[in-house]
C-alpha angles and dihedrals in degrees: 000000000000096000087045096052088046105039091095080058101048112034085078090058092068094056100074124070136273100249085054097046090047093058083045099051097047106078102148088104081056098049091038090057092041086052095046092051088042091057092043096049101047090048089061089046099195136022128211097216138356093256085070093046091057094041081057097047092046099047089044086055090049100052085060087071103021094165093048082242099116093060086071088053092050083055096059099041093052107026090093085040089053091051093054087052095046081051094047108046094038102255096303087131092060101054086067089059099052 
């Protein structure tokens, strides 16, 4: 029963590729950041303003890559995934690039 209520979910999902469901489908460097701004943000307890909630979020998301190394890595895990999507989704990502 629970295939049969999500199919209409999750048919779309094998369309795309599989550079593009496997980039979908890792989402421990999601749950890893959320759990990082979570702890940081509880630790402050309460913000002034939202300006301070987004300098501690922020904060919080750079001390994940504090040499500026990890960004190269990113590159390399998703460049096959960002042209599928630029396949996909018939060049609009690059537009942004140009």
């Amino acid at each position: 029963r629970l295939w049969s209520n999500a199919w209409a979910e999750f048919v779309p999902f094998l369309r795309f590729d599989a550079e593009i469901r496997r980039v979908i489908c890792t989402t421990n460097a999601i749950e890893s950041v959320n759990a990082r701004i979570r702890k940081a943000v509880r630790a402050r307890g309460h913000f002034p303003n939202e300006a301070a909630a987004l300098k501690c979020v922020y904060m919080a998301v750079m001390s994940l890559d504090p040499t500026g190394q990890g960004r190269k890595r990113w590159t390399m895990r998703w460049k096959p995934a960002l042209q599928a999507f630029d396949i996909a989704f018939d060049g609009r990502l690059s537009i942004g690039r140009r």
